[in-house]
N, CA, C and O atoms as CSV, one atom per row, in Angstrom:
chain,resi,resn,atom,element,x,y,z
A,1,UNK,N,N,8.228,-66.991,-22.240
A,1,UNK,CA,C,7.694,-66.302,-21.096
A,1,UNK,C,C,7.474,-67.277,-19.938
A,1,UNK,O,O,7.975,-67.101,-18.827
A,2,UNK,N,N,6.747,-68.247,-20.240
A,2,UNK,CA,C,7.199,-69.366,-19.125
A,2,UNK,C,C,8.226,-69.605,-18.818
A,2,UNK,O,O,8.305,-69.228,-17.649
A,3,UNK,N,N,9.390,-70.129,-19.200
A,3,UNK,CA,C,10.711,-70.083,-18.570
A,3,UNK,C,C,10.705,-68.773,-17.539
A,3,UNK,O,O,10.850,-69.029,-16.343
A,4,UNK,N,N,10.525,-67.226,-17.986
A,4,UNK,CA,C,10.962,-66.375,-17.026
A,4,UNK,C,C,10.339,-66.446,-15.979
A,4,UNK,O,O,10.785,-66.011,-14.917
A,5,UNK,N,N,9.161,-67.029,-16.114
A,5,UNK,CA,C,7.888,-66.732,-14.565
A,5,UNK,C,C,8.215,-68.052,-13.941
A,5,UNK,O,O,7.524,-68.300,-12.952
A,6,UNK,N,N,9.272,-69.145,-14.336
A,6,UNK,CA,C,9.190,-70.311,-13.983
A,6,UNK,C,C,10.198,-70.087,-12.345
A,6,UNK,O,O,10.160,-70.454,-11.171
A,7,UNK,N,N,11.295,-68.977,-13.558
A,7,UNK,CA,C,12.335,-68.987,-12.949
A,7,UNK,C,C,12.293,-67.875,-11.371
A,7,UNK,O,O,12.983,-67.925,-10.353
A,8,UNK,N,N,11.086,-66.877,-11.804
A,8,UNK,CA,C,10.501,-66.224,-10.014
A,8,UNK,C,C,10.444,-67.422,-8.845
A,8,UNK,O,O,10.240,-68.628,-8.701
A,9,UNK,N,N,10.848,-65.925,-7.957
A,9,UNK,CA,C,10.224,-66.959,-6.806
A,9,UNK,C,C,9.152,-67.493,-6.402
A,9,UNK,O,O,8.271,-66.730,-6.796
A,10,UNK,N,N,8.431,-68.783,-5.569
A,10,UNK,CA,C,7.289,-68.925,-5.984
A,10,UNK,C,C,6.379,-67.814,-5.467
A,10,UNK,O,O,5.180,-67.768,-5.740
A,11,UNK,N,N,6.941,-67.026,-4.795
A,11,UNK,CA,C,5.820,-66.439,-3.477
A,11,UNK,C,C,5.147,-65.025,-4.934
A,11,UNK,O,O,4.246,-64.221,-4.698
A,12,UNK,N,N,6.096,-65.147,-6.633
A,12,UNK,CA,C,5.800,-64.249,-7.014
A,12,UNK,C,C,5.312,-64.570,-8.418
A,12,UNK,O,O,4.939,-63.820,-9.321
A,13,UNK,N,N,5.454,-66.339,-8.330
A,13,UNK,CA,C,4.666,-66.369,-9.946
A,13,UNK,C,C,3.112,-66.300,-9.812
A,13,UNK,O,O,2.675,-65.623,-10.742
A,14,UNK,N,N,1.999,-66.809,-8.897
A,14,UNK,CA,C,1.113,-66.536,-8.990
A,14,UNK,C,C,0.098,-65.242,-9.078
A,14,UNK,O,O,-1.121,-65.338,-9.218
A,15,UNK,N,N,0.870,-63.959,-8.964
A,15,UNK,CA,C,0.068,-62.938,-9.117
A,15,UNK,C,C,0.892,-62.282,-10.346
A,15,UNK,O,O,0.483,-61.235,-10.846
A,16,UNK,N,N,2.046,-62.910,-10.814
A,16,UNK,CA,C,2.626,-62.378,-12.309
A,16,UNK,C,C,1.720,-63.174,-12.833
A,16,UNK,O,O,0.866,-62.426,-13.308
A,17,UNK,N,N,1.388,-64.401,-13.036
A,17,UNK,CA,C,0.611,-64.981,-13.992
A,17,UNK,C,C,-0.567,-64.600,-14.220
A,17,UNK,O,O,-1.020,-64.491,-15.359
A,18,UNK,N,N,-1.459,-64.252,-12.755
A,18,UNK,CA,C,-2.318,-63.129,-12.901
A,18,UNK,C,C,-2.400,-62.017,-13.589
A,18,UNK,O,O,-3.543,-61.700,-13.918
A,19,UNK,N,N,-1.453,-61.252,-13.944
A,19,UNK,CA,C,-1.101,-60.299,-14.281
A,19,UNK,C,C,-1.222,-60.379,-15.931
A,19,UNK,O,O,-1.926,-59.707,-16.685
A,20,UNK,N,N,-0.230,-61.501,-16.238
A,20,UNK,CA,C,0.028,-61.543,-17.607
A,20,UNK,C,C,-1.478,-62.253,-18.306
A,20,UNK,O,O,-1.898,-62.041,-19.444
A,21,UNK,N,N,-1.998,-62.982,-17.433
A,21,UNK,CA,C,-3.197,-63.694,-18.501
A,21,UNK,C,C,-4.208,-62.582,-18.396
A,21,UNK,O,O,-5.096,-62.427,-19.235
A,22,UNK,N,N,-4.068,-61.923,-17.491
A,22,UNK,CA,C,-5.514,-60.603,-17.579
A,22,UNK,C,C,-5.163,-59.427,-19.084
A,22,UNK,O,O,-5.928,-58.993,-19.945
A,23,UNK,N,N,-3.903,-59.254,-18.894
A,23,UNK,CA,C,-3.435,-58.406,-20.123
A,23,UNK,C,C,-3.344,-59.305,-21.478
A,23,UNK,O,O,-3.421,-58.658,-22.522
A,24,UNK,N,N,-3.190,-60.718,-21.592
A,24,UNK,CA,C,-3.478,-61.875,-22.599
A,24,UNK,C,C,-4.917,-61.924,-23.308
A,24,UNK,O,O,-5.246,-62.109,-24.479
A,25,UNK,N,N,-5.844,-61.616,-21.806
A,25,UNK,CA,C,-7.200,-61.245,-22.509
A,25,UNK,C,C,-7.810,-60.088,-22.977
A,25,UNK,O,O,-8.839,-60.039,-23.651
A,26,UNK,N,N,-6.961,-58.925,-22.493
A,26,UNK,CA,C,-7.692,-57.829,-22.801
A,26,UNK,C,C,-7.134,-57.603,-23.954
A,26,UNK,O,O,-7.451,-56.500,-24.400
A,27,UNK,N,N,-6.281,-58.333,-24.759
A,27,UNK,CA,C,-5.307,-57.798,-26.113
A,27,UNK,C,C,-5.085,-59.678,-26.580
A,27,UNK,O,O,-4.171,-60.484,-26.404
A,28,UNK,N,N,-6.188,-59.734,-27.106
A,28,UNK,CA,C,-5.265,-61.314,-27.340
A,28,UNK,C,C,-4.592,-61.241,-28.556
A,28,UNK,O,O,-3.793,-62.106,-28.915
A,29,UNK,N,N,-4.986,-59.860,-29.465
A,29,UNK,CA,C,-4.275,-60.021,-31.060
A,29,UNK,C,C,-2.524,-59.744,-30.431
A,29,UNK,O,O,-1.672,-59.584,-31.305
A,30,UNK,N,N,-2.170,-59.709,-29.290
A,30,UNK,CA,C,-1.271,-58.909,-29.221
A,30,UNK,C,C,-0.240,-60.736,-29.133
A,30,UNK,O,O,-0.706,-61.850,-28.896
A,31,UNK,N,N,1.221,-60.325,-29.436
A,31,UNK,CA,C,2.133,-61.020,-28.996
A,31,UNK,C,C,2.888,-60.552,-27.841
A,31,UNK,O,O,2.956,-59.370,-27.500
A,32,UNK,N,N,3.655,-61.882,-27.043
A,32,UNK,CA,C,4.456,-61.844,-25.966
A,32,UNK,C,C,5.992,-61.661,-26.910
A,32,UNK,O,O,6.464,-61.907,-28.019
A,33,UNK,N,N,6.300,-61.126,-25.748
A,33,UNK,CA,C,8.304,-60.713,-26.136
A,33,UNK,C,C,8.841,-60.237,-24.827
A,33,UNK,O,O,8.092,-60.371,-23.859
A,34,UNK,N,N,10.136,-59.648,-24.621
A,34,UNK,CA,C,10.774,-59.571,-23.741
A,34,UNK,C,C,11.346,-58.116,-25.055
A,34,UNK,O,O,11.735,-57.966,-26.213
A,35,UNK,N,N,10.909,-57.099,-23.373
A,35,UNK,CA,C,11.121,-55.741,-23.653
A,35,UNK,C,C,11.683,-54.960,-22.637
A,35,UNK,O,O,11.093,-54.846,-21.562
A,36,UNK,N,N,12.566,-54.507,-22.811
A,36,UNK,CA,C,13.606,-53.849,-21.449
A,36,UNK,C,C,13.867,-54.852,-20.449
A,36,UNK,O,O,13.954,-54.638,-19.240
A,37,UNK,N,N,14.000,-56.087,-21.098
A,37,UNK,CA,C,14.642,-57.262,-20.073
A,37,UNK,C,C,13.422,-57.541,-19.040
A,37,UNK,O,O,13.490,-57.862,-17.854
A,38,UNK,N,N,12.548,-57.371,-19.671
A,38,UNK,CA,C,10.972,-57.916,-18.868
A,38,UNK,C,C,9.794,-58.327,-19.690
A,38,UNK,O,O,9.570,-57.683,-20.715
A,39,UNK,N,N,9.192,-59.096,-19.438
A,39,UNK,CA,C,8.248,-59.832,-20.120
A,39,UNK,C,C,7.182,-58.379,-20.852
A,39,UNK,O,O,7.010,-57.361,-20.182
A,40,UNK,N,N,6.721,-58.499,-21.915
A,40,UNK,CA,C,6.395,-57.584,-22.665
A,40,UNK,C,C,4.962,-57.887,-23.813
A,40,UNK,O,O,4.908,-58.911,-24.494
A,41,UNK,N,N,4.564,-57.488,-23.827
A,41,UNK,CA,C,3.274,-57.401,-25.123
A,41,UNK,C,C,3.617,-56.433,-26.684
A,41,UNK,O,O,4.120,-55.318,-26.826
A,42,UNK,N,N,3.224,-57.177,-27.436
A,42,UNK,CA,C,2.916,-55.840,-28.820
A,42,UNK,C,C,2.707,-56.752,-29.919
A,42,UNK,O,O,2.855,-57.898,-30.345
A,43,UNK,N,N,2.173,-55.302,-30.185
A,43,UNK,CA,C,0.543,-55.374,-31.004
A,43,UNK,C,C,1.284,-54.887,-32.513
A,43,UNK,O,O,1.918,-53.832,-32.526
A,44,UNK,N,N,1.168,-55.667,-33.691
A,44,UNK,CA,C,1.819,-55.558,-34.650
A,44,UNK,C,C,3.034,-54.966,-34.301
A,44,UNK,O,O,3.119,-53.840,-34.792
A,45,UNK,N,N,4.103,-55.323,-33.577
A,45,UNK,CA,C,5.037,-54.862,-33.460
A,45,UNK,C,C,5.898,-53.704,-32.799
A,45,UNK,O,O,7.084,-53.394,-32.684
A,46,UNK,N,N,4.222,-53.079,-32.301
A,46,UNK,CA,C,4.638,-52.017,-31.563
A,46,UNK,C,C,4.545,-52.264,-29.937
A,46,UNK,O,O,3.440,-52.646,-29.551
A,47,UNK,N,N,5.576,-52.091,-28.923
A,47,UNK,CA,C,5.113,-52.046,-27.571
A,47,UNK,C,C,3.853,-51.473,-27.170
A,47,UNK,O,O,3.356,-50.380,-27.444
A,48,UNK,N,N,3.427,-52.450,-26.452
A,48,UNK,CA,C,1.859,-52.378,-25.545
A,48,UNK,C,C,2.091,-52.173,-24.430
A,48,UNK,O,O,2.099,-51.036,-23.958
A,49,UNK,N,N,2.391,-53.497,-23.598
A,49,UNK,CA,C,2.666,-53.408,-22.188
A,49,UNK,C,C,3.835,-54.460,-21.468
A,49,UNK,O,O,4.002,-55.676,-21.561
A,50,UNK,N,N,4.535,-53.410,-20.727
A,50,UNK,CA,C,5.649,-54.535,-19.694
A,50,UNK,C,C,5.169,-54.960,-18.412
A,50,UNK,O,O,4.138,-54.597,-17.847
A,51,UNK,N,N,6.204,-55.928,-17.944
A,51,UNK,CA,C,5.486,-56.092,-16.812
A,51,UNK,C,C,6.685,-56.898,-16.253
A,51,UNK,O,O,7.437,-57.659,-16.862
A,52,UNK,N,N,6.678,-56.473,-14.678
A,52,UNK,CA,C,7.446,-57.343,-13.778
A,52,UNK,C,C,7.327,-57.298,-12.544
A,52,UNK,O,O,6.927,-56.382,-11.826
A,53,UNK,N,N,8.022,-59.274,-12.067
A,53,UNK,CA,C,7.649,-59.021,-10.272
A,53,UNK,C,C,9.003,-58.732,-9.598
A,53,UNK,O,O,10.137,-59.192,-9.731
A,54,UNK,N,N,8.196,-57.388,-8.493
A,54,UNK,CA,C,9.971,-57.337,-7.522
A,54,UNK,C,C,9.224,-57.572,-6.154
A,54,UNK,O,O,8.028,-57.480,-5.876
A,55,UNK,N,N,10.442,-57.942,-5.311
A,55,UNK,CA,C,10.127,-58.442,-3.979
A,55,UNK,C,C,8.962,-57.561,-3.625
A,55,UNK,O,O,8.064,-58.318,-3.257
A,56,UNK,N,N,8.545,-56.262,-3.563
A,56,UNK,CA,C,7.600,-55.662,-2.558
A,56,UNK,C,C,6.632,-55.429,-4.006
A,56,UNK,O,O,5.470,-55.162,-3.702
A,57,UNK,N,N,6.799,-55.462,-5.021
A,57,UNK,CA,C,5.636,-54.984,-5.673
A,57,UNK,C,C,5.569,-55.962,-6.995
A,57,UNK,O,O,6.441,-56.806,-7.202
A,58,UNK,N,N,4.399,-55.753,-7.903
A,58,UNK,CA,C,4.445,-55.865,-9.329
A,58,UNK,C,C,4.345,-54.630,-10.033
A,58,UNK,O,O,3.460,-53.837,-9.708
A,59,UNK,N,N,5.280,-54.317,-11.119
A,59,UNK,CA,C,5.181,-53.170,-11.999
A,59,UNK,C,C,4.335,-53.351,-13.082
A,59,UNK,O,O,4.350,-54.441,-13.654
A,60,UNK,N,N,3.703,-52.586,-13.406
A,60,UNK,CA,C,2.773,-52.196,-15.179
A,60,UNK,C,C,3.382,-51.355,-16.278
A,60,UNK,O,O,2.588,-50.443,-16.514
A,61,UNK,N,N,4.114,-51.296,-16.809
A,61,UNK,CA,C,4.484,-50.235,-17.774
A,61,UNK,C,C,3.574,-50.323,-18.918
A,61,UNK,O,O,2.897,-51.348,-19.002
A,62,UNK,N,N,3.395,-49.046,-20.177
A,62,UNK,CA,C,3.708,-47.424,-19.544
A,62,UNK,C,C,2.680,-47.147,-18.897
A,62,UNK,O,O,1.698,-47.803,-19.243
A,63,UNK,N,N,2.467,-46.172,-17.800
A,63,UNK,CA,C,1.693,-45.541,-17.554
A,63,UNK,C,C,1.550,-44.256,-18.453
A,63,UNK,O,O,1.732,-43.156,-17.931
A,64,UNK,N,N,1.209,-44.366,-19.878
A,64,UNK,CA,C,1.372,-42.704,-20.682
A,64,UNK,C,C,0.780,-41.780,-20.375
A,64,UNK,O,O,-0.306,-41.885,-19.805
A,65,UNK,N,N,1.263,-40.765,-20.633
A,65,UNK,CA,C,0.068,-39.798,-20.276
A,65,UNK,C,C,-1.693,-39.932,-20.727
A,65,UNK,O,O,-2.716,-39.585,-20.135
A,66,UNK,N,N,-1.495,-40.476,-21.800
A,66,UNK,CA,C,-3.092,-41.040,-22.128
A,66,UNK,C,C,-3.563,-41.667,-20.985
A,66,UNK,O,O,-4.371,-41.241,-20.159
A,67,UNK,N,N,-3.003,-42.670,-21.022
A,67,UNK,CA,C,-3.642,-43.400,-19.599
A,67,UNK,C,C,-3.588,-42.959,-18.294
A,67,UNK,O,O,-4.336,-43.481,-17.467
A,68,UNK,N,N,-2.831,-42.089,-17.978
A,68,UNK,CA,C,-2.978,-41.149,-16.552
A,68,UNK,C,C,-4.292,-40.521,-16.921
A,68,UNK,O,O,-5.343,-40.831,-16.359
A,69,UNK,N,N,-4.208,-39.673,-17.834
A,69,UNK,CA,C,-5.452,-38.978,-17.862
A,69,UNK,C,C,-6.930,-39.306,-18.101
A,69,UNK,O,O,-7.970,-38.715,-17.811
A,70,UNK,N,N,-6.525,-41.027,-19.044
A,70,UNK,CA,C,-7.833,-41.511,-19.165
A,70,UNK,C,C,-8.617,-42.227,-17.933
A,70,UNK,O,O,-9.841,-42.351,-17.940
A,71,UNK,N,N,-7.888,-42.627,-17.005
A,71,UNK,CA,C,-7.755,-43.510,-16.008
A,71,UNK,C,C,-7.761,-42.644,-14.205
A,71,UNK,O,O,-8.103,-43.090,-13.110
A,72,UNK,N,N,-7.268,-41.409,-14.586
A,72,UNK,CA,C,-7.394,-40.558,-13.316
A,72,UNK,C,C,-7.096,-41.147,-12.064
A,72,UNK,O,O,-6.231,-41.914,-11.643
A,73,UNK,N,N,-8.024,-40.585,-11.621
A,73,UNK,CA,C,-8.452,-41.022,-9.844
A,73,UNK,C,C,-8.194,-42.516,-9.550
A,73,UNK,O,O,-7.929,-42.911,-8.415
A,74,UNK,N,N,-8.302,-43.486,-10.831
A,74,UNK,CA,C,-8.627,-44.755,-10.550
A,74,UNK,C,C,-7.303,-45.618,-9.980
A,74,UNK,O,O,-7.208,-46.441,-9.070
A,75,UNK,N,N,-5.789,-44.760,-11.433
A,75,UNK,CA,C,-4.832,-45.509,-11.366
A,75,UNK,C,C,-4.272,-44.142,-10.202
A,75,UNK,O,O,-3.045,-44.237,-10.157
A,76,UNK,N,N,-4.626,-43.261,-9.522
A,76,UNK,CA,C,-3.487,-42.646,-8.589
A,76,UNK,C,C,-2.962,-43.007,-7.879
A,76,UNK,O,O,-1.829,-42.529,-7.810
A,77,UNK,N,N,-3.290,-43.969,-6.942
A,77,UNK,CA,C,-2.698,-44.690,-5.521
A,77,UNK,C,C,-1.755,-45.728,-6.203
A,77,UNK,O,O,-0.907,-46.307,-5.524
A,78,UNK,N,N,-1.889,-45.964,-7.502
A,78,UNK,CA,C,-0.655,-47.051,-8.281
A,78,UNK,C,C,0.343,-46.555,-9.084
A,78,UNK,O,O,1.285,-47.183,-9.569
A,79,UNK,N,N,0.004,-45.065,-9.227
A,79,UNK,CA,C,1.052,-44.449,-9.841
A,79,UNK,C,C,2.493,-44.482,-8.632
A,79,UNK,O,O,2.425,-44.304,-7.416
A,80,UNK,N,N,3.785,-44.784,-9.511
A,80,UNK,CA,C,5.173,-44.687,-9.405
A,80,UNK,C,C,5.633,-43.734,-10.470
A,80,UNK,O,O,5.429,-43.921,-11.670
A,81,UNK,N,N,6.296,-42.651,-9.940
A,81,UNK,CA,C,6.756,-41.928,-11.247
A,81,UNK,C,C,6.116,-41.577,-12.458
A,81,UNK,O,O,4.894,-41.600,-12.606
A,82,UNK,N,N,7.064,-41.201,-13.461
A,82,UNK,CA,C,6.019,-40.700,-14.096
A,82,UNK,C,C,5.176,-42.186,-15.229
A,82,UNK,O,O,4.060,-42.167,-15.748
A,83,UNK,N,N,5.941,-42.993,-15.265
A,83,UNK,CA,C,5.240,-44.332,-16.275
A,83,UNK,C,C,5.230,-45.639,-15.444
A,83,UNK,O,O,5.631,-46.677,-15.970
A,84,UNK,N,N,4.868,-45.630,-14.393
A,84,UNK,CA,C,5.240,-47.142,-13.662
A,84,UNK,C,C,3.804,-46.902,-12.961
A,84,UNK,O,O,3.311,-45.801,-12.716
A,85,UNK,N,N,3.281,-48.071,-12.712
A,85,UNK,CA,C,1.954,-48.378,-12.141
A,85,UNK,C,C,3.138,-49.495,-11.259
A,85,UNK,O,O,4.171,-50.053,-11.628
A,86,UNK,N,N,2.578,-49.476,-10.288
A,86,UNK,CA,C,2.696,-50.721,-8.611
A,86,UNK,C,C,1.938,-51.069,-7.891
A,86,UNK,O,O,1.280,-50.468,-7.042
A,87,UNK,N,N,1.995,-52.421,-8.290
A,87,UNK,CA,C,0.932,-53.039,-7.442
A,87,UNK,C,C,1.479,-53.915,-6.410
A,87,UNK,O,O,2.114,-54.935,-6.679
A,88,UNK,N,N,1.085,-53.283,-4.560
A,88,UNK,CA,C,2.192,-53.706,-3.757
A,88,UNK,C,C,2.077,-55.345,-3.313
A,88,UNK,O,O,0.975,-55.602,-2.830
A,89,UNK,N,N,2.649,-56.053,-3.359
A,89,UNK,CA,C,2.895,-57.256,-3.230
A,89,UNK,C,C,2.184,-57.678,-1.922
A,89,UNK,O,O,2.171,-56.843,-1.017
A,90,UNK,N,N,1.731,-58.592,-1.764
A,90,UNK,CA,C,0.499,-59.433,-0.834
A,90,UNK,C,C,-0.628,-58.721,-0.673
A,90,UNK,O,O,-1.347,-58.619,0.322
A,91,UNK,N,N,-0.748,-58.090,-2.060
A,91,UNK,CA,C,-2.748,-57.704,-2.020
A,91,UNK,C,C,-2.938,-57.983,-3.220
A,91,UNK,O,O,-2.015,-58.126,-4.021
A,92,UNK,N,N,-4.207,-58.102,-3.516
A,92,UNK,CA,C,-5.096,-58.396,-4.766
A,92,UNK,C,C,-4.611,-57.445,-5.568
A,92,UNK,O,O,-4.286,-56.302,-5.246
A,93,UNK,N,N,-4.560,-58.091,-6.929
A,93,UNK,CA,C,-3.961,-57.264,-8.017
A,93,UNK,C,C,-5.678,-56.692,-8.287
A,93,UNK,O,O,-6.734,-57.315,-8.179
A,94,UNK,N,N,-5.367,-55.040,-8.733
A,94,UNK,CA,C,-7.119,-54.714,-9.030
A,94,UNK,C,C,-7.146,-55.051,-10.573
A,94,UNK,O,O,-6.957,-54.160,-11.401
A,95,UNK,N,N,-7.352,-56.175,-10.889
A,95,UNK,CA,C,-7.925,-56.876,-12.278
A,95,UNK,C,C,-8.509,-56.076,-13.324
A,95,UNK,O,O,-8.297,-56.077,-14.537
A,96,UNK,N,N,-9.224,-55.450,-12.667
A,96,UNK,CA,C,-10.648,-54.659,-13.784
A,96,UNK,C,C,-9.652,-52.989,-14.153
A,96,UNK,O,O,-10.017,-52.190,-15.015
A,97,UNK,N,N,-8.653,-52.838,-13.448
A,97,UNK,CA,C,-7.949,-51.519,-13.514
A,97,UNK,C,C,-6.562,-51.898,-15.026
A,97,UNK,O,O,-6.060,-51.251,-15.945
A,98,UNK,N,N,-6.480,-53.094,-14.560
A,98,UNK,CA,C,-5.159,-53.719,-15.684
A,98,UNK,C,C,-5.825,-53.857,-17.350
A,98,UNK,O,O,-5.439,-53.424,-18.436
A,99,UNK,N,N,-6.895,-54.607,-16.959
A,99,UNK,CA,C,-8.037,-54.246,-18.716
A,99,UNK,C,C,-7.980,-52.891,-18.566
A,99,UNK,O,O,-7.220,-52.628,-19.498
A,100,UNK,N,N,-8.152,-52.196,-18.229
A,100,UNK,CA,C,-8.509,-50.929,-18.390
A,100,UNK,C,C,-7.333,-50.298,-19.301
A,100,UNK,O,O,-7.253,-49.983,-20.488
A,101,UNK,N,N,-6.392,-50.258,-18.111
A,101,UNK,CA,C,-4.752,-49.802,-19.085
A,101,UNK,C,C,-4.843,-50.495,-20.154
A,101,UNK,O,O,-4.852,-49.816,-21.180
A,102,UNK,N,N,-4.940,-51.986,-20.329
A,102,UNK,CA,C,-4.594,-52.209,-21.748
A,102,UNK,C,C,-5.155,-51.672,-22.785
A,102,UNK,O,O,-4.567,-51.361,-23.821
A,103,UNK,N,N,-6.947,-51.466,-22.430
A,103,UNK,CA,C,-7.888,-51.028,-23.279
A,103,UNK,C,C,-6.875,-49.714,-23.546
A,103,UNK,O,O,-6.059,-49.743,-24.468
A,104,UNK,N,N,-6.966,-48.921,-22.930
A,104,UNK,CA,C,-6.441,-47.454,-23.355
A,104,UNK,C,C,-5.260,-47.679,-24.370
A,104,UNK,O,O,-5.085,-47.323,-25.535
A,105,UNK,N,N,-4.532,-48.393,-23.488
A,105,UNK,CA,C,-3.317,-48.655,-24.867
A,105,UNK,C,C,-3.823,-48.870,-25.595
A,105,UNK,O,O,-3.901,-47.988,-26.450
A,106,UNK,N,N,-4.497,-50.065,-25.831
A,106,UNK,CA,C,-4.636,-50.165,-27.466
A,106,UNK,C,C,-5.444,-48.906,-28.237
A,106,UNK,O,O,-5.475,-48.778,-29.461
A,107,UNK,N,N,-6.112,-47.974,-27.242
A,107,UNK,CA,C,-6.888,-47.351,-28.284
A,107,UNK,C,C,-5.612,-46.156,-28.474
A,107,UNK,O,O,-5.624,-45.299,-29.358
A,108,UNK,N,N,-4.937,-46.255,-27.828
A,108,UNK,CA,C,-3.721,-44.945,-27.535
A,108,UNK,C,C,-2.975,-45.662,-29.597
A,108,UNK,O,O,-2.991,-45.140,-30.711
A,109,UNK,N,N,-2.603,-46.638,-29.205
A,109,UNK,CA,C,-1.681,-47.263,-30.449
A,109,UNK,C,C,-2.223,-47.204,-31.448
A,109,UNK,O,O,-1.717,-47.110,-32.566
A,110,UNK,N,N,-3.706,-47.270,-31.060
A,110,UNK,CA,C,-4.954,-47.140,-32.942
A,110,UNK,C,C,-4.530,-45.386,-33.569
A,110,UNK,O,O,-4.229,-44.932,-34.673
A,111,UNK,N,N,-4.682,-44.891,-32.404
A,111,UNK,CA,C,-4.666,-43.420,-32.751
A,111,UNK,C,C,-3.447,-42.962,-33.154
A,111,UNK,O,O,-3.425,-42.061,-33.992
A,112,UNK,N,N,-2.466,-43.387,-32.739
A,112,UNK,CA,C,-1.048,-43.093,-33.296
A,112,UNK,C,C,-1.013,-43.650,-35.079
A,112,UNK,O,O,-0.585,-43.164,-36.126
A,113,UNK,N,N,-1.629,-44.760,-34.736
A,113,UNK,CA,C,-1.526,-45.857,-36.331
A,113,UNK,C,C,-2.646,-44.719,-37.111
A,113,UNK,O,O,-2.264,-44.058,-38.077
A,114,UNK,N,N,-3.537,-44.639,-36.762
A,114,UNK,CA,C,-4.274,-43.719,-38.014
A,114,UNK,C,C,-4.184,-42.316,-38.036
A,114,UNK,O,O,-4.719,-41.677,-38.942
C-alpha cells in the first residue's frame, strides 16, 4: 500500500494517508489489500472498505444501504451514486464521518457473519 500512495501525486498522498490511517484505526483487526485495483481493507477476508484519490475528489467505498441509512443526513452531501461517498479535494476530509462508515461496516459484516 505504500508503494501505491507513494506513487500519487503529491498534492494527493497527504489526505489519502489521512484517509487510510483513520480507517486503520477504526478497524485495526482488519487487513490491507488491493480490491478493484484500489487500496482496500478486510476483515477475515471479507471486503470492508476501498478507497481512492482522483484529481477533484477522494472516494470511500461501499456506501451500503446499511450505511446510507445508518448514517443519513450525515453522509448526504458525500453521497455519489448509489455506493460511492466523495470527498471533494482541497477540503478537510470529515474524519469523525469515515469512523463512522467503518463502524457500520463492521457491525454490517458481524451481522451477515452471525
Amino acid at each position: 500500500m505504500d508503494a501505491y500512495i507513494a506513487a500519487l501525486p503529491e498534492d494527493r498522498r497527504t489526505t489519502i494517508t489521512q484517509l487510510r490511517e483513520r480507517i486503520r484505526a477504526a478497524a485495526p483487526a482488519a487487513t490491507e489489500a488491493i480490491a478493484y485495483n484500489m487500496p482496500a481493507f478486510r476483515l477475515g477476508g471479507r471486503f470492508l472498505v476501498s478507497y481512492d484519490a482522483y484529481q477533484g475528489h477522494l472516494s470511500l467505498f461501499p456506501a451500503s444501504q446499511v450505511v446510507r441509512d445508518a448514517l443519513g443526513a450525515e453522509l448526504l452531501p458525500y453521497l455519489s451514486g448509489k455506493g460511492t461517498i466523495r470527498f471533494p479535494a482541497g477540503r478537510p476530509i470529515p474524519l469523525n464521518l469515515v469512523t463512522w462508515v467503518v463502524q457500520v461496516r463492521l457491525a454490517e459484516l458481524a451481522a451477515q457473519t452471525a
